[in-house]
Structure formats: structure tokens, C-alpha cells
KENU-570281 format. One record per residue (C-alpha): residue in three letters; x, z, y. Coordinates in nm, 2 decimals, padded with zeros to 4 digits. Layout:
! residues N
aa:ALA, u:X, w:Z, v:Y
...
***
This chain:
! residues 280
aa:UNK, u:-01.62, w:01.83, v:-01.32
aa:UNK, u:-01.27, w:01.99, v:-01.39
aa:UNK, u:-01.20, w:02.25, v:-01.09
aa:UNK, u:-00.89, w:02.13, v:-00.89
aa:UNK, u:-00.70, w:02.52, v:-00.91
aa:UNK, u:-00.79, w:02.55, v:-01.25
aa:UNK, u:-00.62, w:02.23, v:-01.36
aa:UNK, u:-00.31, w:02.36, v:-01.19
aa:UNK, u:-00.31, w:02.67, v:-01.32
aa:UNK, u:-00.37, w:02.49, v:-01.65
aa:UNK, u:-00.06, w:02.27, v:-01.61
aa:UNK, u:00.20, w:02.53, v:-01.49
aa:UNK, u:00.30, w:02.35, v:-01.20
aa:UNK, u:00.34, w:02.38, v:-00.87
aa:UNK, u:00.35, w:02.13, v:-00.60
aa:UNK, u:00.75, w:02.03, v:-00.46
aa:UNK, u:00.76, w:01.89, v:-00.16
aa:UNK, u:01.12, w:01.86, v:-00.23
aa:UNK, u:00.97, w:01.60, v:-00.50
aa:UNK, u:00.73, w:01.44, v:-00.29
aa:UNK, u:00.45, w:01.64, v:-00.51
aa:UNK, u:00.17, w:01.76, v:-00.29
aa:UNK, u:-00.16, w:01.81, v:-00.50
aa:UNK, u:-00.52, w:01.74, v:-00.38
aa:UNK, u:-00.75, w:02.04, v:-00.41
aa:UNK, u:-01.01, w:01.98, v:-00.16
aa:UNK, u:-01.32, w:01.90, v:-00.36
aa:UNK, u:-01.51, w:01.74, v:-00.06
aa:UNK, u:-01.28, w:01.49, v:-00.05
aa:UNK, u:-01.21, w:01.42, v:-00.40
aa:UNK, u:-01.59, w:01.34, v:-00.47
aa:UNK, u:-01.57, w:01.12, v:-00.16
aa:UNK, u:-01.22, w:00.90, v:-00.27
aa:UNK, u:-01.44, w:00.71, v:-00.55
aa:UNK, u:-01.71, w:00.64, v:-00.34
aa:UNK, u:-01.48, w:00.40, v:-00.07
aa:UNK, u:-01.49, w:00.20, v:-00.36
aa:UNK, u:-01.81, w:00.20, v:-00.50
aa:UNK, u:-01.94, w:00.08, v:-00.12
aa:UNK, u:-01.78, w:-00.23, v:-00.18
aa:UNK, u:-01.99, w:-00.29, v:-00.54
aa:UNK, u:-01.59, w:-00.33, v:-00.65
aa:UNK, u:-01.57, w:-00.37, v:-01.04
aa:UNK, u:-01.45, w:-00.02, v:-01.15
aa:UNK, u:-01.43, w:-00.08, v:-01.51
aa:UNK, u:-01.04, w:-00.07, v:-01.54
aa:UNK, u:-00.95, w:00.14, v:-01.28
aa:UNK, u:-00.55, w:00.21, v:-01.16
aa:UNK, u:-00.46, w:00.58, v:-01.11
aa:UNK, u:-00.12, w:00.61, v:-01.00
aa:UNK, u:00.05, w:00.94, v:-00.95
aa:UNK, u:-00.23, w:01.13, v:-01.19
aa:UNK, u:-00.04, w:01.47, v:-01.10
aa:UNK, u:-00.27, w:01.75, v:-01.25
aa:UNK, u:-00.60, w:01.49, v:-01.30
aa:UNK, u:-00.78, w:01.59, v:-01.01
aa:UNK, u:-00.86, w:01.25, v:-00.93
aa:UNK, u:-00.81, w:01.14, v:-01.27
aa:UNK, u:-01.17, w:01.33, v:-01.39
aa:UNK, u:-01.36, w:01.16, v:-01.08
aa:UNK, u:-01.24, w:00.83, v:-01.11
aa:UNK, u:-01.34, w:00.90, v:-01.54
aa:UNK, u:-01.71, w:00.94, v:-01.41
aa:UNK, u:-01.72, w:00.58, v:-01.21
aa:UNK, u:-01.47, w:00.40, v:-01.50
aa:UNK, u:-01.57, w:00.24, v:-01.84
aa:UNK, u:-01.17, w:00.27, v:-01.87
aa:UNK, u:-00.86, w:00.46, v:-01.67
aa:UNK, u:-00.50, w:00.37, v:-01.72
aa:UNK, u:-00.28, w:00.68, v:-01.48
aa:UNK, u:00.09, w:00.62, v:-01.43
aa:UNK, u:00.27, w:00.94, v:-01.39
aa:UNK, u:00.66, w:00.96, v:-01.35
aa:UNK, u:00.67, w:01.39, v:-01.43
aa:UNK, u:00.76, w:01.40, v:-01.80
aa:UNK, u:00.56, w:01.72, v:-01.79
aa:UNK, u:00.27, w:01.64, v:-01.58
aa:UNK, u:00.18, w:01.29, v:-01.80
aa:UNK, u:00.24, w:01.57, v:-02.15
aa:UNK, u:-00.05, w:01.79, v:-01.98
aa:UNK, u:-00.27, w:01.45, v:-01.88
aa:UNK, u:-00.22, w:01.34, v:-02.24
aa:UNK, u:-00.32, w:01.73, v:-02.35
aa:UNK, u:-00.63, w:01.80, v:-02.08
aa:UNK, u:-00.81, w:01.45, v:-02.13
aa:UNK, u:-00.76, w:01.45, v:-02.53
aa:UNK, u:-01.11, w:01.37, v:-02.57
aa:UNK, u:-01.11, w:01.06, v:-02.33
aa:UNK, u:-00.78, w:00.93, v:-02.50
aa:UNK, u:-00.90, w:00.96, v:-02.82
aa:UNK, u:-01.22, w:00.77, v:-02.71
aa:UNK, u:-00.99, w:00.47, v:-02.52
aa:UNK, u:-01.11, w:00.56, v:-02.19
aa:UNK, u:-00.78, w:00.66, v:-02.05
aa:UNK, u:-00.44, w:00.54, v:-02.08
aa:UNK, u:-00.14, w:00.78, v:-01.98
aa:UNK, u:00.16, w:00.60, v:-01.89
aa:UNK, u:00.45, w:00.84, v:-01.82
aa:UNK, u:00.69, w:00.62, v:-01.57
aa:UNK, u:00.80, w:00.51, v:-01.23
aa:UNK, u:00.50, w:00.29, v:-01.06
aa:UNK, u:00.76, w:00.05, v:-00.94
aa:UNK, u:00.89, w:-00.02, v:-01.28
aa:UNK, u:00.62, w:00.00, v:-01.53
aa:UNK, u:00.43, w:-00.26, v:-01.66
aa:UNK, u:00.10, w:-00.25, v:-01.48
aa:UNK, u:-00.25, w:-00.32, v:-01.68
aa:UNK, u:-00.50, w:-00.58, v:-01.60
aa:UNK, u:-00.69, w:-00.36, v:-01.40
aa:UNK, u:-00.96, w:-00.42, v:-01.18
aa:UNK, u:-00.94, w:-00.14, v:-00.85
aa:UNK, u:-00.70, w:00.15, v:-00.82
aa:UNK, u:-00.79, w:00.44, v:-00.64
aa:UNK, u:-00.45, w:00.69, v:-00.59
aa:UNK, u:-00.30, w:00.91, v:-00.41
aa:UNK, u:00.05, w:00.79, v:-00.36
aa:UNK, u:00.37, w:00.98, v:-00.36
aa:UNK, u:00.45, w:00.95, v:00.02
aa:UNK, u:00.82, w:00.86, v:-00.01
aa:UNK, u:00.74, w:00.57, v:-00.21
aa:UNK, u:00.42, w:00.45, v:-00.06
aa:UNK, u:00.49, w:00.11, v:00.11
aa:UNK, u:00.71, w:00.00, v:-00.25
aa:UNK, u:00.38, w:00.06, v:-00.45
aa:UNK, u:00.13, w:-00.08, v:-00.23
aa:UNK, u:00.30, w:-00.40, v:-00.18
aa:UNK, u:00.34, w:-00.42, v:-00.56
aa:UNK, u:-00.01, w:-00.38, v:-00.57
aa:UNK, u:-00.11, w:-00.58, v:-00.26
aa:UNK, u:-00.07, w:-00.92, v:-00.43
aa:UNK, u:-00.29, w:-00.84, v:-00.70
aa:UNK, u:-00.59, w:-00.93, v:-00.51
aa:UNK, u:-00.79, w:-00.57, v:-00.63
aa:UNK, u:-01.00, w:-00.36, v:-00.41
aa:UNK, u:-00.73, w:-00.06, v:-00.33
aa:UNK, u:-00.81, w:00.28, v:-00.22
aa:UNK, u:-00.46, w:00.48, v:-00.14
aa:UNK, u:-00.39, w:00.81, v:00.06
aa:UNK, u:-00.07, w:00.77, v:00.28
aa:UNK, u:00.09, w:00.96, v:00.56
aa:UNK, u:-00.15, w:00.92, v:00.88
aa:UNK, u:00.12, w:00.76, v:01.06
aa:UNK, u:00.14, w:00.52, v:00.82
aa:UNK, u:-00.22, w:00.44, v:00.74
aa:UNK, u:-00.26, w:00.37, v:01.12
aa:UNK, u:00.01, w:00.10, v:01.14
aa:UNK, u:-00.11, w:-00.03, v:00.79
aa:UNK, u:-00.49, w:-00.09, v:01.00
aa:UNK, u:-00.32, w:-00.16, v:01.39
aa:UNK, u:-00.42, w:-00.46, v:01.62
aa:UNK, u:-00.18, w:-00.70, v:01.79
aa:UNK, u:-00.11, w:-00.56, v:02.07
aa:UNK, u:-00.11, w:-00.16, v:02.02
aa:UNK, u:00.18, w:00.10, v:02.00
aa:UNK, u:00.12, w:00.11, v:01.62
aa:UNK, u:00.12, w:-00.27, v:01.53
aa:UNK, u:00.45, w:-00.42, v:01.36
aa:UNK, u:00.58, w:-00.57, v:01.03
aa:UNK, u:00.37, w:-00.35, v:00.82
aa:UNK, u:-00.01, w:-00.44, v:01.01
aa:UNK, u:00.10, w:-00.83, v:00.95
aa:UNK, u:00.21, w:-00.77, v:00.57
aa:UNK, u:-00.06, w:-00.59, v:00.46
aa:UNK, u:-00.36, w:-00.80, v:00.64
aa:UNK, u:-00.21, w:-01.10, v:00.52
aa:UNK, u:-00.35, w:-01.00, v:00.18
aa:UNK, u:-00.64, w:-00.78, v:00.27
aa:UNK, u:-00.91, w:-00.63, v:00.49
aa:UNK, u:-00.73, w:-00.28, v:00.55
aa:UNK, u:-00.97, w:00.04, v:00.69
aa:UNK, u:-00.86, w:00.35, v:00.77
aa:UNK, u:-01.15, w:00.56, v:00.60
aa:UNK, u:-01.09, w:00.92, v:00.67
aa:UNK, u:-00.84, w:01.14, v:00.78
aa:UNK, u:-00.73, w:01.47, v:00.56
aa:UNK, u:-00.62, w:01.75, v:00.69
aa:UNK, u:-00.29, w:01.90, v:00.58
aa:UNK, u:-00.54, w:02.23, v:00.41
aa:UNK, u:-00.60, w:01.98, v:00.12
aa:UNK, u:-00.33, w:01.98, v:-00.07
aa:UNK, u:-00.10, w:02.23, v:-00.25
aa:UNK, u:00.09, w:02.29, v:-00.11
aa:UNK, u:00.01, w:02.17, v:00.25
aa:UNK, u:00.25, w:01.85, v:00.35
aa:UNK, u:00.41, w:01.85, v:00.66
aa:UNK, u:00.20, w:01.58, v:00.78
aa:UNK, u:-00.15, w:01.48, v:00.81
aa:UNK, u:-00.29, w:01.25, v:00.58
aa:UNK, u:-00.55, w:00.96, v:00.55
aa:UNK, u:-00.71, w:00.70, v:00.32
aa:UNK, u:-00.72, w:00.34, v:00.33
aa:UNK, u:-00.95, w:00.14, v:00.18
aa:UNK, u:-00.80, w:-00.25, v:00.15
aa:UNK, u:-01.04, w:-00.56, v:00.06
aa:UNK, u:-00.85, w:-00.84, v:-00.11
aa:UNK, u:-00.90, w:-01.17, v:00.07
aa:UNK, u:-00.73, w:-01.47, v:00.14
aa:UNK, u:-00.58, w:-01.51, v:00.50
aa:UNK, u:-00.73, w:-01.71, v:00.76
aa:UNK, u:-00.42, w:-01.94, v:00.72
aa:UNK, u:-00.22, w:-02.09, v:00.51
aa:UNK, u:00.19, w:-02.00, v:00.37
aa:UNK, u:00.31, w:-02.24, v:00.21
aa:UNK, u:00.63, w:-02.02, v:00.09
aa:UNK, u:00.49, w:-01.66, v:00.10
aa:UNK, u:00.83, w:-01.46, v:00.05
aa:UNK, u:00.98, w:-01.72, v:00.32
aa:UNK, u:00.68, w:-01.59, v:00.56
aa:UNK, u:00.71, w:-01.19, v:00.50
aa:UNK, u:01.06, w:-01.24, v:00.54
aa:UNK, u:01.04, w:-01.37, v:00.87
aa:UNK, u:00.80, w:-01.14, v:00.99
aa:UNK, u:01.03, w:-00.84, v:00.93
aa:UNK, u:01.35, w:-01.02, v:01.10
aa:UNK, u:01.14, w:-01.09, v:01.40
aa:UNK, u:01.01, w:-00.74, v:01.44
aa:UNK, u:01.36, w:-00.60, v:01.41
aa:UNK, u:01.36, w:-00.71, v:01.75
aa:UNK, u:01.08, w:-00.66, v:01.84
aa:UNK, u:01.14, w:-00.59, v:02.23
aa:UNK, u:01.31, w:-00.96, v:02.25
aa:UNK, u:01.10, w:-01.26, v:02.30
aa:UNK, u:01.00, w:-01.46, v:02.03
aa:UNK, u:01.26, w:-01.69, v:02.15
aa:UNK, u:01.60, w:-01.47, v:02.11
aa:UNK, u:01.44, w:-01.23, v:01.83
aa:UNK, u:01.44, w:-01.66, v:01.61
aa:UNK, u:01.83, w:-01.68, v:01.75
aa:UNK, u:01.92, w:-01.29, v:01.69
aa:UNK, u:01.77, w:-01.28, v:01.30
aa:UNK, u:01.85, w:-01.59, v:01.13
aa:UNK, u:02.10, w:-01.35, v:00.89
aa:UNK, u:01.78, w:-01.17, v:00.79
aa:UNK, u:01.51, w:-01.49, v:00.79
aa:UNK, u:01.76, w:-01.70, v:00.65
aa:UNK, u:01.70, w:-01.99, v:00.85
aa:UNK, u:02.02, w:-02.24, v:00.88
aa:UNK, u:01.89, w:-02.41, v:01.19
aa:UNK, u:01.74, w:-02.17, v:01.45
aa:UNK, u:01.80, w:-02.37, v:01.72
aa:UNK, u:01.58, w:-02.64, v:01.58
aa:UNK, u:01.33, w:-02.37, v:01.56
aa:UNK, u:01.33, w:-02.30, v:01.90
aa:UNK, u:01.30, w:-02.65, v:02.02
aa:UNK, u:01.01, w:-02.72, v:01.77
aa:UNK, u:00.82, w:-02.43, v:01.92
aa:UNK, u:00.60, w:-02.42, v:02.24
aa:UNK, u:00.71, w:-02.24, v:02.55
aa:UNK, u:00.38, w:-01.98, v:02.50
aa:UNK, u:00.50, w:-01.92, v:02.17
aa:UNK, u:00.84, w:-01.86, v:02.28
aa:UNK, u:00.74, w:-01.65, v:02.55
aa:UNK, u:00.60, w:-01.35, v:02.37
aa:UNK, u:00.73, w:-01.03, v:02.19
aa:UNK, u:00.63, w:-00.99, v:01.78
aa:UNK, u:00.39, w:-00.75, v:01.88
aa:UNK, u:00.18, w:-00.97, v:02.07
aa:UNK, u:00.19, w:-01.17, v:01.77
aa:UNK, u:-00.15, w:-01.23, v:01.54
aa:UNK, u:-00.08, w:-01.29, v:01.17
aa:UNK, u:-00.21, w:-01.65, v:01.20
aa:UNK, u:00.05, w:-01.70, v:01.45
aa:UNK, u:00.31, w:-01.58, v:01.26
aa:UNK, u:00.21, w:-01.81, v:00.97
aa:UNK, u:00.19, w:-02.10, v:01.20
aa:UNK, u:00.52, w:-02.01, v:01.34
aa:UNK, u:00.68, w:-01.99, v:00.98
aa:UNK, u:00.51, w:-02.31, v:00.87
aa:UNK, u:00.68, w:-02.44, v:01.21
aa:UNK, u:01.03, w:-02.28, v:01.07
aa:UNK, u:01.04, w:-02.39, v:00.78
aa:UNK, u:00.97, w:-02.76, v:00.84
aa:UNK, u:01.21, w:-02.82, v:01.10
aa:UNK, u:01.55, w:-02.60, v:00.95
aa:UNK, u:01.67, w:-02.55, v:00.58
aa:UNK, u:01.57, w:-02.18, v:00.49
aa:UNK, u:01.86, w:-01.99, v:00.28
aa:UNK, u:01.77, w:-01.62, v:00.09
aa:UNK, u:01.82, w:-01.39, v:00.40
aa:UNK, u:01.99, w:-01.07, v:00.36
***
């Protein structure tokens, strides 16, 4: 196994916070990433690396993988992945793809285990949310928390309903900021998310996120007002209608007191009773 300081020493790099780059050396908890995947007896013969950064990761998730495609945006970085794991591209085990996550074409892969760049975290993991593959991603700890929260807590909102509408998210560890090169400013934790289908059904899915966000842009108003106040963002014509359609209890609450299955039933409501435009 390739040691972590050695690799960057190899590359010539150094971490920039001021480029979102913060590099995992911790050992301990790079032999532990693969294994929140292997627990679910996930398929990990195509396996999704993205942000490869000095192939840390990238040699772990080799050991596990019949076959590892990395997307890395750092001309320079993707040039020394290319360089260090000659052998393995030579022998069509792993695919270096220099290039922004959000606009690359993605393979047909079957998990991804990564350590996302932080500033662009939520964009890739709803790009790789509807996929339906087991996901395990590193994000702030703030954000991990929110990603996992229950109706009802500080840390539930928009981004709890969004991403366990598509999966089973776990917040598996916490890493402290001593892993990385150099050190973030924040703590940091790993999710582990288990495609499923929701307990309900969406008839018109980007109709459904999109009304989730406008109501918890206001999120301290009832249910009631926050359908009245948002219609520029949900784009509902009628919200009125919406209102009358829906029952007082309904009404009565704040977003987030809100389950997901309410939400979807509330959307459902929505959308049969007013025309629905494209929002903002």
C-alpha cells in the first residue's frame, strides 16, 4: 500500500485551502473508507473516485475494484495519477479523467467512494444521488449531520428531505481536522448512502425537490403562508387552491416538522389542484 506522505512528496503538491484541496493522510481511516462499502456486500467492480488528488484513496479502493475510473479537475494532479498508477492503466483497471465532476461524463459505475471537494459537495452528490449506487462521500461535519437529521431537530431542512428521498443516508464516522494536509478549518465526517426507493410516490420529481426548497425558505412560517410566500420559487400558478385543498393539520405546521412522505403527499396535493410553471 502506497504511503499517503510519500505520494505527496511524489506529486510536488501541496494542499490549498484556497482551492478547496485538503489531502487525506490518516492511514486508519483510509483503510476504513472502503470497508463502509464492502458492509453492504455493494458491487465494487466499477468503482467512482472523484477528486483522486494524490491517489491515497485511489490505491485502496484499487485493492477492493476489478476496475476504477477517478475524476480529477488539477491538470497536474490527474498528469501524476496517470504517472504513479502506469501499471494499473496499462492493465485497464483505472481510468483517469482530468475534469470538473459536474461536467464530465460520468461512467457506468457501480459505487463511488470519494472524498469531495467541500465547496462543491451538495452539486456532486446530488448528480450522483439519482444514480441509484451505494455512495460513500466525506463532507463537512455540519453538513453530513443535516444530510442524516430527523424531522423535527435543529439540523433537519431541505437537504435531510432531498437526499432521503433517494437513499438510506448514515453518518459513519467523524474525522478529525489532524487528517488531512493541510488541516481544514472544519471537522469532517463520512456518509455512507443506500440507494432505495422512497416510501412514497412523485409523480414529477423536479416539481417535488423544488417545492421542498421554497417551503423551507421559510421555514419559520406555517406550512400555510410558506405555500402563499413561495409560489415564485415552487412555481405554482394557483396557491390559493393549494391551500384550500390541504387539511388544517397540514396547514398548521412548519417545514421542519415535516416528514418526506408528507412532503410528497403535499406536492402530489399541489400539483393536482394548481398548474405548476418552472419556478425561479
Amino acid at each position: 500500500m502506497r504511503d499517503p506522505d510519500a505520494l505527496i512528496a511524489r506529486a510536488g503538491v501541496r494542499g490549498d485551502p484556497d482551492r478547496d484541496q485538503h489531502f487525506l493522510v490518516d492511514d486508519r481511516v483510509l483503510d476504513r473508507l472502503p470497508t463502509y462499502l464492502t458492509a453492504l456486500d455493494a458491487d465494487t467492480s466499477h468503482l467512482l473516485e472523484i477528486g483522486g488528488g494524490t491517489g491515497v484513496l485511489t490505491d485502496r479502493l484499487l485493492e477492493i475494484a476489478d476496475e476504477v475510473t477517478v475524476v480529477e479537475r488539477d491538470r497536474e494532479l490527474a498528469a501524476f495519477l496517470t504517472e504513479e498508477f502506469a501499471d494499473e492503466v496499462a492493465a485497464g483497471e483505472l481510468t483517469v479523467i482530468e475534469g470538473d465532476a459536474l461536467e464530465v461524463e460520468l461512467p457506468d459505475f457501480t459505487a463511488s467512494v470519494s472524498n469531495l471537494p467541500y465547496g462543491v459537495s451538495s452539486e456532486i452528490t446530488f448528480r450522483l444521488l439519482p444514480e441509484g449506487r451505494p455512495l460513500v462521500l466525506m463532507f463537512q461535519q455540519e453538513f453530513a449531520e443535516r444530510m442524516v437529521a430527523e424531522p423535527g431537530t435543529a439540523e433537519y431542512g431541505r437537504l435531510s428531505v432531498s437526499t432521503q428521498h433517494y437513499a438510506d443516508a448514515e453518518l459513519v464516522e467523524s474525522i478529525p481536522k489532524e487528517a488531512f494536509s493541510p488541516p481544514p478549518a472544519v471537522q469532517s465526517a463520512v456518509v455512507r448512502l443506500e440507494p432505495r426507493e422512497p416510501e412514497y410516490e412523485v409523480d414529477d420529481e423536479d416539481f417535488f425537490l423544488r417545492f421542498v426548497k421554497a417551503l423551507f425558505t421559510q421555514r419559520r412560517k406555517t406550512i400555510r403562508n410558506a405555500i402563499r410566500n413561495t409560489a415564485h420559487i415552487s412555481g405554482l400558478e394557483e396557491p390559493d387552491a393549494v391551500v384550500e385543498a390541504a387539511s388544517e393539520d397540514v396547514l398548521r405546521k412548519r417545514a421542519g416538522a415535516m416528514a418526506p412522505a408528507e412532503f410528497a403527499a403535499l406536492a402530489q396535493l399541489a400539483a393536482d389542484v394548481s398548474e405548476i410553471g418552472d419556478g425561479q
